[in-house]
C-alpha positions in Angstrom: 0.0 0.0 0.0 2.5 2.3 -0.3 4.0 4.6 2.5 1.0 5.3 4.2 1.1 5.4 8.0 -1.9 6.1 10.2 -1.0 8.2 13.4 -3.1 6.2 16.4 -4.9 8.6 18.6 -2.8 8.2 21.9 -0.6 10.3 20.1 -1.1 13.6 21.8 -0.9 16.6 20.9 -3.1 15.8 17.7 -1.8 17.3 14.3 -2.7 20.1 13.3 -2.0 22.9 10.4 -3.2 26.5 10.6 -3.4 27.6 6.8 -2.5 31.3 6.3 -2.3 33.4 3.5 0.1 35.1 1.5 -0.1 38.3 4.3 0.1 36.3 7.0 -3.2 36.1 7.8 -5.3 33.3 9.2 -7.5 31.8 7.1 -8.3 28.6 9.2 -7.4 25.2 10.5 -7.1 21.5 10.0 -7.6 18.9 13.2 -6.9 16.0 13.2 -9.7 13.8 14.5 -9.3 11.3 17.0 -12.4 9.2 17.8 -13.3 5.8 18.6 -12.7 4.3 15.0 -8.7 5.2 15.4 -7.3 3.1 12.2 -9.5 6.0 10.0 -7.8 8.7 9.6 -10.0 12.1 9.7 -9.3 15.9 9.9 -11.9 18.3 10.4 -11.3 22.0 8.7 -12.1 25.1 10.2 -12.5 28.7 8.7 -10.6 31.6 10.5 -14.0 32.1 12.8 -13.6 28.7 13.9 -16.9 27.1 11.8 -16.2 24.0 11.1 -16.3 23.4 7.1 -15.7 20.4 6.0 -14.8 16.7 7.2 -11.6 15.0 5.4 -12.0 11.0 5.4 -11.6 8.1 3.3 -14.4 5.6 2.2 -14.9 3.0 5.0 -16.0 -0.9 5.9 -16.9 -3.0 8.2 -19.2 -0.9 10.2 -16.7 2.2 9.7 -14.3 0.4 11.2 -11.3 0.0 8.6 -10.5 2.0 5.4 -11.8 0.9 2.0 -8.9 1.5 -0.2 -9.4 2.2 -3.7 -8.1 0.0 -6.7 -7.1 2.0 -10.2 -8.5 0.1 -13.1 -6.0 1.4 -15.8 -7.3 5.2 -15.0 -5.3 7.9 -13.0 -4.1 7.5 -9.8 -2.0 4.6 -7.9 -3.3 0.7 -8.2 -4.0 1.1 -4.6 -4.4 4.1 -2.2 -7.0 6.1 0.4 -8.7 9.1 -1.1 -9.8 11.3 1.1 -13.1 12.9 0.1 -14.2 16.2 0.9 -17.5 15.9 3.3 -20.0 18.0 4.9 -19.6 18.7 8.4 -22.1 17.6 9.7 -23.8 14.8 7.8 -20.8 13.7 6.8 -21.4 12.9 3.1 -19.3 13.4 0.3 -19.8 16.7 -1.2 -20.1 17.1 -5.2 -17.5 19.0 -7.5 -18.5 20.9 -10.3 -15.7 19.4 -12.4 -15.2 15.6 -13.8 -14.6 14.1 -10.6 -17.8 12.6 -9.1 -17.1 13.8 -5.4 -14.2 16.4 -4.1 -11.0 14.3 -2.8 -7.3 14.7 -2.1 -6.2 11.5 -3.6 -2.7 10.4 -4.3 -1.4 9.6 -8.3 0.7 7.6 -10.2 3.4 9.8 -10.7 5.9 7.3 -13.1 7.9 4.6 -11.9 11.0 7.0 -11.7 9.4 8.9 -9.3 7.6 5.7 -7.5 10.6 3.8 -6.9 13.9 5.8 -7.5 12.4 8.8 -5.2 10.3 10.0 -2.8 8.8 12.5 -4.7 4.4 12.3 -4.8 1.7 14.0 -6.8 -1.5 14.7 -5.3 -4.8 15.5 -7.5 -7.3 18.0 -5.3 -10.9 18.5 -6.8 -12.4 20.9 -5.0 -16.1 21.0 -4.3 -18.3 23.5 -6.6 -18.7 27.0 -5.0 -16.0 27.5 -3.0 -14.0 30.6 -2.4 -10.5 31.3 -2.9 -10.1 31.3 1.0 -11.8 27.9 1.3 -9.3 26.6 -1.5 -6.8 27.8 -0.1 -7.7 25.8 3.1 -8.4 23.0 1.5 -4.9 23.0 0.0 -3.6 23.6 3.1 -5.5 20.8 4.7 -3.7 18.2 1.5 -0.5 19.2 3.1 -1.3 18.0 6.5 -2.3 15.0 4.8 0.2 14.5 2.9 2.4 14.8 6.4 0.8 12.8 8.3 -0.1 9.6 6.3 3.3 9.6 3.6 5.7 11.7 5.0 6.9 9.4 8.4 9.6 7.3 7.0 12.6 7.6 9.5 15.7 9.2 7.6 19.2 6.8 8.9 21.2 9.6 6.8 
């Protein structure tokens, strides 16, 4: 499956990334979420007020237990990996984009196999759901690169 780790919740203090802009200013925040289904990873993201936005989480089975990964078929992305769709806050259902992806994700790709196996180098696709603002794109960026920190980025360096 890749480099994929998943942090386990008696890991405190909880990652976190505050997402600023270009001034310096806040624009809001990604958590981390720790609850009792601990082997699925899930960030909530918060606008500079604090309102929570969205909900960051993969697919799921057994009772929401475990994550469904997701097998490529010949299309775009890796033969297997965790997208992590862009949800409502509060229901918790995958929101729609208004591009060609069926729901908004952060999802990992197939980026060669020079760049698979002779480097640690990965490419991320983001689809953002329809009517966002730049702000709220912006955040959602932000919240890719927590992401992308979290679950890829813990190999130990011997170096």
């Amino acid at each position: 499956f890749g480099d994929i780790t998943f942090p386990v919740c008696n890991c405190f203090p909880l990652p976190y990334l505050e997402t600023k802009d270009a001034k310096g200013v806040n624009v809001g925040k990604t958590v981390y979420i720790c609850d009792m289904c601990c082997f699925v990873p899930k960030f909530d993201v918060f606008d500079a007020s604090g309102k929570k936005k969205f909900r960051l989480r993969p697919d799921t089975c057994v009772c929401g237990m475990c994550v469904r990964f997701r097998c490529s078929r010949g299309g775009k992305g890796k033969c297997c990996r965790v997208p992590f769709l862009v949800r409502d806050p509060h229901t918790h259902q995958p929101l729609i984009t208004a591009g060609n992806e069926k729901h908004a994700v952060i999802d990992t790709l197939w980026s060669g196999w020079k760049n698979e196996f002779c480097s640690q180098k990965n490419a991320y696709h983001l689809a953002f759901p329809s009517g966002l603002s730049a702000e709220e794109k912006l955040l959602l960026t932000g919240s890719g690169l927590l992401i992308d920190l979290t679950m890829f980025e813990q190999q130990q360096d011997d170096n």
